[in-house]
N, C-alpha and C positions, 0 to 999 in steps of 0.2 A: 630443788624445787623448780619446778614449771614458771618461765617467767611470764607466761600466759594465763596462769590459774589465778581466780578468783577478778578478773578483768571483766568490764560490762562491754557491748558491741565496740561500741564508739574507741575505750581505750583498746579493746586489741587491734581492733584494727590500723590504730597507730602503734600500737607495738611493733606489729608484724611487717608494716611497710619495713624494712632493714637498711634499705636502702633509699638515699635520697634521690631530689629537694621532698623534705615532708612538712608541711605544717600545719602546728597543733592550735586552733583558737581553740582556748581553753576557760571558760568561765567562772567565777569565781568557787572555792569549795569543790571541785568538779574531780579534782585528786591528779592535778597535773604532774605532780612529782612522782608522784605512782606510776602517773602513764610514760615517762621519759626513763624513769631507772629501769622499768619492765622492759622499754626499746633497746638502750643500751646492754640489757641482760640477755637480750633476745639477738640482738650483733654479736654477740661474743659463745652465746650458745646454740646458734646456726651455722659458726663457721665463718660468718659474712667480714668480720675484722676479727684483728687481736684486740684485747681488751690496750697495749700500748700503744695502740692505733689510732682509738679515740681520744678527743678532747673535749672533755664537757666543762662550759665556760656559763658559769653562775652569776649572779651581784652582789654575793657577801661571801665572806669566807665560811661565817656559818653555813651556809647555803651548800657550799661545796663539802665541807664538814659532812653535811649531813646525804648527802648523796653517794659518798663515796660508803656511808656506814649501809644503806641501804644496800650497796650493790654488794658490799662485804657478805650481808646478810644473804646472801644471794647467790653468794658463792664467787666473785665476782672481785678480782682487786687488779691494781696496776693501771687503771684508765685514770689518766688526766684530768682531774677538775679543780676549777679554782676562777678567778674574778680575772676579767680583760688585764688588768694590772698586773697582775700574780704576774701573769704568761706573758704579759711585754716585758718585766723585769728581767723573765728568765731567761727569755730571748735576746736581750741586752747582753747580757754577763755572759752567755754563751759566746755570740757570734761578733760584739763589738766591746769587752768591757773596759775598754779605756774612754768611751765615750758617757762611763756614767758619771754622777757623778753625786752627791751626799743624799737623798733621798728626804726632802721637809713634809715634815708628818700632819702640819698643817701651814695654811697662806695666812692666818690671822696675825702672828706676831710681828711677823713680814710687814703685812701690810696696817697691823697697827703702828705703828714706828712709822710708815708711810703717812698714815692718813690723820696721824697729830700734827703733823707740820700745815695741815691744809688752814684757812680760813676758818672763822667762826661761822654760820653755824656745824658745818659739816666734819670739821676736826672731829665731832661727838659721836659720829655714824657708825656704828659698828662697824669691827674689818668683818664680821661674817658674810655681812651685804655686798661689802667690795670683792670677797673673795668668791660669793655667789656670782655676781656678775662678769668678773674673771672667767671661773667655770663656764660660763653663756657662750662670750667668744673663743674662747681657746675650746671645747666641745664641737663649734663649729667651725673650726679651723681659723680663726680668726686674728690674724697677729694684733700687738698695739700698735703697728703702722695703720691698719685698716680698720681700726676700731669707731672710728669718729665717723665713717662712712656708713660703716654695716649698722651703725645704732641711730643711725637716721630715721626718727620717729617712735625711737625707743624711750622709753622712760628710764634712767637708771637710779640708783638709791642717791647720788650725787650729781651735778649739771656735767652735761657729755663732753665737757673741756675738760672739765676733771678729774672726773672716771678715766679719760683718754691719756692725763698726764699721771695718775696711781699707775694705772696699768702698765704704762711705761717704764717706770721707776721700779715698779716692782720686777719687772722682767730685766732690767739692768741689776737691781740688786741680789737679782738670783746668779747669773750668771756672775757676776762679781766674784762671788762667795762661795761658788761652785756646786750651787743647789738646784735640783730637777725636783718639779712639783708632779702630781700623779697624772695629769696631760702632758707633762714632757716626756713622761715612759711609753704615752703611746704615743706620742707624736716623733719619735727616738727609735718604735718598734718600725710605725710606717714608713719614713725616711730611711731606716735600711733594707725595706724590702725593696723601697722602689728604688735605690741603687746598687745592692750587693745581689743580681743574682743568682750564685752560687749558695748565700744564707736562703733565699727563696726556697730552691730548689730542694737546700738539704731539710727544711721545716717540711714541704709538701711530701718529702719521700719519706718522714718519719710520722706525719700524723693527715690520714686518712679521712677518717670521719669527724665530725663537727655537732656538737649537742650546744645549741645556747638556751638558755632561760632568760624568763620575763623579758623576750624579745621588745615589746612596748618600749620599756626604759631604752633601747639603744638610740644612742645620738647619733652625729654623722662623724665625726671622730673614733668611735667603737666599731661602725660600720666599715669604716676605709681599712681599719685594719685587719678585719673579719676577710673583708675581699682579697686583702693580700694572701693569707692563709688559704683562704679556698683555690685561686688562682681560677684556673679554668673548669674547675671539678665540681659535682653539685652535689656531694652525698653530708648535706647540710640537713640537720633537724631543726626548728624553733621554735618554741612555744611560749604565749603571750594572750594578752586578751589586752582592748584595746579601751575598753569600757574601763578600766583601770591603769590606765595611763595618766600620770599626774604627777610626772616632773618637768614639763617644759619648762622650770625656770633652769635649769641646767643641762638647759639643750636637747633633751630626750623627745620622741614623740614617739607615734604607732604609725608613720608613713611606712616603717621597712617592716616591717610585720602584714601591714595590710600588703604591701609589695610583691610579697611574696608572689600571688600565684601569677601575675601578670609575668614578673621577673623570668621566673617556672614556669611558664603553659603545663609542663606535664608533672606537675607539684603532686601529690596528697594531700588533698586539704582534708582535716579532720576538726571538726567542732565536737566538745565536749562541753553538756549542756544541764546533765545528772548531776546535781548538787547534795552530797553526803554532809554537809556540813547543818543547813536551816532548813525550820519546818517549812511546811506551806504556805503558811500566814505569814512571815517572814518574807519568805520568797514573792510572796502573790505583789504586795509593796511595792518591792524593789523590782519587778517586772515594769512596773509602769512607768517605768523610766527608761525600758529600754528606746519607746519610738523618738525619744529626744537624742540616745547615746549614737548614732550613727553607724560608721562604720562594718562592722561582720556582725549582722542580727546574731544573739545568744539570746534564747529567755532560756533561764533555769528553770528544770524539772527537779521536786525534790524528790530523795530517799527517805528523808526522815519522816515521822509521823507527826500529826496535830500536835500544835502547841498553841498558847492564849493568842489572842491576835494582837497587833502592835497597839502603842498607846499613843494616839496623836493629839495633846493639848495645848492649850493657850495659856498663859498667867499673867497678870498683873504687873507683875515687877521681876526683875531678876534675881532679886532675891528671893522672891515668893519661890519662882522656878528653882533653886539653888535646893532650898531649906523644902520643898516636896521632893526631890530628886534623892535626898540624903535620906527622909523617911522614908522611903518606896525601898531602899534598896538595906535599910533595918528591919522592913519587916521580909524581905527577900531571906529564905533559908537557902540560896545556892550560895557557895564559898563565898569570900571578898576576892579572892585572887581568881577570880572568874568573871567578874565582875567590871564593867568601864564604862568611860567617863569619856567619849570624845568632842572635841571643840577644835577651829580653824585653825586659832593659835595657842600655843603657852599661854599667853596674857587671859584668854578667858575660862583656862584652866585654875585660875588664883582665885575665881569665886565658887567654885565647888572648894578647894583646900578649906578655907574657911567656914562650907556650911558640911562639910563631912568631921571638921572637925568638932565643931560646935555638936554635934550629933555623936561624937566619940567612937569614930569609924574611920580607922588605919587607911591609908591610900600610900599608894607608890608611883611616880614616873613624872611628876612635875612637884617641883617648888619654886614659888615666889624667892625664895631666898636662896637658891642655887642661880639664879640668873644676875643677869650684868648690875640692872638698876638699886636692886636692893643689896646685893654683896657688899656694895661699894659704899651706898648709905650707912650698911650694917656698920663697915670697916670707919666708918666716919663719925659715928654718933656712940659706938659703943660708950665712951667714957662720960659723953657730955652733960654738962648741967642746965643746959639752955631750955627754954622752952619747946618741945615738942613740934608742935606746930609753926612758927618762926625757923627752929634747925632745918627742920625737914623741907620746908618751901626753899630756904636757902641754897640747902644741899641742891635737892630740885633742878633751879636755876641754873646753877655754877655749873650743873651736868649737861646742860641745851635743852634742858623741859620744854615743851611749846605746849602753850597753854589751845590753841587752836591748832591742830593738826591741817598739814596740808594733803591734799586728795593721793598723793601717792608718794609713797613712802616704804623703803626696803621691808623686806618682812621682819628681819630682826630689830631693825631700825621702828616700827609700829609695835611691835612686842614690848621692848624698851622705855618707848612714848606713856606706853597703856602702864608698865607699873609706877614708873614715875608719877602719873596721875591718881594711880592706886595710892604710894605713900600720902602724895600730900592728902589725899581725902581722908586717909586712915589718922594719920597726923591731927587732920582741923580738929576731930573731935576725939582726939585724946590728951588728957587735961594733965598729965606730969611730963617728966624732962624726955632728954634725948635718949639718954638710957634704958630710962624704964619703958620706953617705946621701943624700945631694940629690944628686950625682954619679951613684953607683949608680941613684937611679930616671931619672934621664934616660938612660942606661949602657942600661938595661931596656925603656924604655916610651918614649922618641922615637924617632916615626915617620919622622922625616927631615925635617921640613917639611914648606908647603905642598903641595909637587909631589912630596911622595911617590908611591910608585905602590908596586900588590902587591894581596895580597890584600885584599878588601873587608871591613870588620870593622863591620857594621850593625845596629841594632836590628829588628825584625822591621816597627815602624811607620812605616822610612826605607828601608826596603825595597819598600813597595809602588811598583810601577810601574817597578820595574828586571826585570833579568834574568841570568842566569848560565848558563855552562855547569855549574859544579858548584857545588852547596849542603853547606854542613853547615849543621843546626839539633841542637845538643847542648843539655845540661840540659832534655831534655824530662823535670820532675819536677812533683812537685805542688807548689806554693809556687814554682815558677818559671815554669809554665807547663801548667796554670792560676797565675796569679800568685795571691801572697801575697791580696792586694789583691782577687781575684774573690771573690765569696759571694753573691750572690745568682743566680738562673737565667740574667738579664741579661747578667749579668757573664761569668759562663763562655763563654756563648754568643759571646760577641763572645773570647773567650781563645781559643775552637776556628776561631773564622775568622782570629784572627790565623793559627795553625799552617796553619790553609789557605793562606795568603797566601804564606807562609815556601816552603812546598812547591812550591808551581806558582813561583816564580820560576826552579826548574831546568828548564835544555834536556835536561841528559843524564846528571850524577851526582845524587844525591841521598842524604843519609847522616843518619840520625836515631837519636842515642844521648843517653844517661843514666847518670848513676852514684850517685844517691839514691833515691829512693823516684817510680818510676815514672809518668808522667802520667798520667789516667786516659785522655785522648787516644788511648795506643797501644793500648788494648783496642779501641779506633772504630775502628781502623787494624790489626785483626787480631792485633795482638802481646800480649797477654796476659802477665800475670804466669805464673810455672810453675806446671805442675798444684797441686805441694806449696807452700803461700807459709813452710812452717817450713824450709825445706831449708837455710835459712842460719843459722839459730838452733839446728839439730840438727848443724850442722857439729863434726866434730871436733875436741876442747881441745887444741893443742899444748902443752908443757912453758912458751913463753914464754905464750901466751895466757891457761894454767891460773895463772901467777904472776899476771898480770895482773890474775885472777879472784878472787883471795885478796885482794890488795892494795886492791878497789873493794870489798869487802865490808867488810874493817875500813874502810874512808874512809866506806861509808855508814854503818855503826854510829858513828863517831865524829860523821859529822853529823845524824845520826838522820833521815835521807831511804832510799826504797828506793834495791836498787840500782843500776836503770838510771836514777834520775837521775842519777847518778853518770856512768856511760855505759851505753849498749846491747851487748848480747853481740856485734852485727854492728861493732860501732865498737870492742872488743875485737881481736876478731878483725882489722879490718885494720889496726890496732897493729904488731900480731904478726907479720904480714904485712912490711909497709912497715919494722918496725925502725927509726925516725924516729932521725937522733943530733941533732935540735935544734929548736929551739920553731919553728924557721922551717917544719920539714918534718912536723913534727907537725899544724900548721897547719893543711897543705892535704888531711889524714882527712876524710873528710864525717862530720860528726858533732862535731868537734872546733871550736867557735865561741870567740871572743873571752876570755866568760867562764869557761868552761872549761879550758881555755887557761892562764890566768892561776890557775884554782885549785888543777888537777889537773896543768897541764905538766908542773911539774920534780920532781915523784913520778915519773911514768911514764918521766922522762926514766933518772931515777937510779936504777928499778928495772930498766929495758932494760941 
């Protein structure tokens, strides 16, 4: 086969360059993998390298998996692919392997054993967050000598004395025990190029050309060791889009992607902008996000044909939003397993479990009950005879529950927060023991097992690189999305290419609602708050709302607070509304959180 047939301008033209610096901005759907295995087929079937000349260096091993099946298909085998990791390993063991030394398949246990010994409240902190943070500076080259410097105005999941002394500890206890984490393979790779070089030389004289993918994710760690490899040579390919970049909590950006042609003056640049993936109403959307995305302009043109236009609503309540999401997609005749469910985090993936299950509609890819807070509950309550509500607050507590969350907080560490707050709520208003509550949540929120199958329930950053025929992304609000967590320019910036991300993974539904206080997102995306923003606060008192309104006035004057601390007139109103008969249903108000809950509930309950 022609590794040029069936290519539209854009991809042969990067096919054909064979020769670098070449690179590909490639936009989302645009068939970037297509256009890189056709380059690589087109090196090897011009003559321009051997196929054991190249090395194509991916981000998963699936990734490389599947690349190499492509080029098989092609007629094509013996070229090099595999993850930054894979190839400092093998670089290791080759040219220094007395320097390796046990390979830890993860920082967590490590650094759980580390992070019990600390102080109350942070002993509780997930190790994921410390080993996140970890990743931050060791990505950027960063020892725990210099870590207390570099994080100067950084926020970390713990105070930066003690982030400073984990880190510490953990890098002594690795070495101790004679264990290298996955940045000490490449920091192990770079450190013998830049002294052994005879290994330099003999890696340059054996591999020629250089294919990276989803360049964006490269950190400056990945990068130093890429330049080692290259040396003084430029027959480098990359391709990336920058518009979907969205790991800088792990060091990555799109500086060396966008670097590229400055780096190169005499680069290739090629943008691929044809989207095989979404119709045009899909597309048209997520266009109007470009003049916010920055970077290398892409709007996608699509190939596919008309499909419905997006669905952009408002709701009431979160669960209103929950319980229409889980109808919509019963009367939907495309598959389940085509089907998903995007949201910020895990944590607000646990009110779809509940309203798909209530609805008798299979899901796969998150459970409340696979994660840290309720495992542990589970593994705690199973036997118990206690009251429900009293175990589970208990458990709660003993775990570091904060009944008031503070503004910034690890990701997995806010994950965590969120279902802990989920049990107790779920707990207040269920009326038997500790058991039959641990019954009921497996009743609710088991997926079926491994091999479940159903609708896809994803966080928005385990989503990149899949695809759907129909999407929802609900809780487009602020504090969810823009997360709690963004504040600085940075930060946001990379919150709006997530929603980009979210978007483009639909072929042909796409549906985007809210039911708190509106992202600033959907104004970039033409949806706008209502002309009038009082229209809900000028709303009219019903008879139960107007008691409602008496009853929050004497409760602020008895606590001498105003009185929407007390609640909001909108959180009144949908009281009144809803008619909640129990702390469970009271719960799921927007506006109505934990300690609220607990102060005000069985007031409003006994006034209803």
């Amino acid at each position: 086969m022609d590794p040029l047939d069936g290519l539209n301008p854009e991809q042969r033209r990067a096919a054909e360059a064979v020769r670098g610096p070449v690179c590909i901005l490639a936009g989302a759907g645009t068939g970037k993998t297509t256009t890189i295995t056709r380059r690589i087929a087109q090196q090897v079937a011009s003559g321009t390298f051997d196929p054991a000349q190249i090395m194509a260096v991916t981000f998963t091993d699936k990734a490389g998996g599947e690349l190499r099946a492509r080029l098989a298909a092609l007629g094509v085998s013996g070229v090099r692919a595999g993850t930054f990791h894979s190839a400092a390993l093998r670089q290791l063991r080759h040219f220094a392997p007395g320097e390796l030394g046990r390979i830890l398949p993860s920082k967590a246990l490590l650094l759980r054993q580390i992070g019990n010994r600390l102080r109350a409240p942070y002993k509780f902190r997930p190790a994921g967050d410390l080993a996140t943070e970890i990743e931050w500076a060791k990505n950027r080259r960063i020892g725990s000598d210099g870590y207390l410097e570099a994080a100067a105005g950084r926020e970390p999941p713990i105070p930066a004395d003690l982030m400073a002394r984990v880190y510490s500890d953990y890098e002594r206890r690795k070495a101790d025990e004679g264990l290298m984490d996955f940045e000490d393979l490449l920091e192990g790779a770079v450190r013998l190029f830049e002294r052994d070089e005879r290994a330099a030389a003999t890696f340059r004289a054996q591999y020629l050309a250089f294919t990276v993918d989803e360049y964006q994710d490269v950190n400056l760690l990945q990068q130093t060791l890429l330049e080692h490899w290259l040396g003084n040579r430029d027959d480098l390919c990359v391709v990336g889009d920058d518009y979907q970049s969205i790991y800088a909590f792990t060091g990555a950006g799109p500086e060396h992607l966008l670097a590229v042609p400055k780096r190169f003056p005499h680069a290739t640049v090629v943008r691929l902008e044809e989207n095989y993936r979404s119709t045009p109403q899909v597309l048209a959307l997520a266009n109007k996000l470009v003049p916010r995305l920055g970077g290398s302009e892409k709007v996608l043109r699509p190939a596919r044909a008309d499909g419905p236009e997006p669905v952009v609503s408002a709701f009431a309540s979160p669960a209103d939003e929950a319980k229409a999401i889980a109808e919509r997609i019963a009367k939907e005749k495309t598959p389940l397993e085509d089907v998903a469910i995007l949201c910020r985090t895990n944590a607000r993936l646990s009110d779809f479990e509940e309203a798909l299950h209530d609805a008798g509609i299979p899901f796969q890819g998150s459970s409340l009950l696979d994660r840290d807070a309720a495992r542990k509950l589970v593994r705690r309550l199973g036997g118990s005879s206690a009251d429900a509500a009293s175990a589970v607050r208990a458990a709660a507590l003993e775990a570091g529950w904060l009944e008031e969350l503070p503004e910034k907080l690890g990701e997995r560490e806010l994950v965590r927060q969120t279902d802990l707050t989920r049990l107790v709520t779920l707990a207040s208003a269920f009326p038997g023991d500790g058991a039959a509550f641990v019954a009921e949540l497996r009743r609710r929120f088991d997926p079926g097992g491994d091999d479940a199958r159903g609708v896809n329930l994803l966080t928005l950053h385990k989503a990149k690189g899949l695809e759907f025929d129909t999407v929802f992304l609900p809780r487009l609000e602020e504090k969810e999305l823009p997360s709690r967590q963004a504040r600085t320019p940075d930060e946001i910036d990379e919150e709006r290419r997530l929603l980009y991300v979210g978007m483009t993974r639909a072929k042909r539904v796409l549906w985007l609602s809210w039911s708190g206080k509106r992202s600033r997102f959907l104004a970039e995306l033409g949806h706008a708050a209502p002309a009038s923003a009082a229209v809900q606060s000028k709303r009219e008192w019903t008879p139960v709302a107007e008691r409602l309104r008496a009853w929050r006035l004497e409760r602020a004057r008895e606590d001498g607070v105003p009185p929407y601390v007390v609640f909001h007139d909108s959180v009144l109103h949908a009281i009144a509304d809803a008619q909640p008969a129990s702390l469970g249903e009271l719960a799921q108000i927007a506006g109505v959180g934990p300690a609220k809950l607990e102060r005000y509930g069985a007031d409003v309950l006994s006034l209803l």
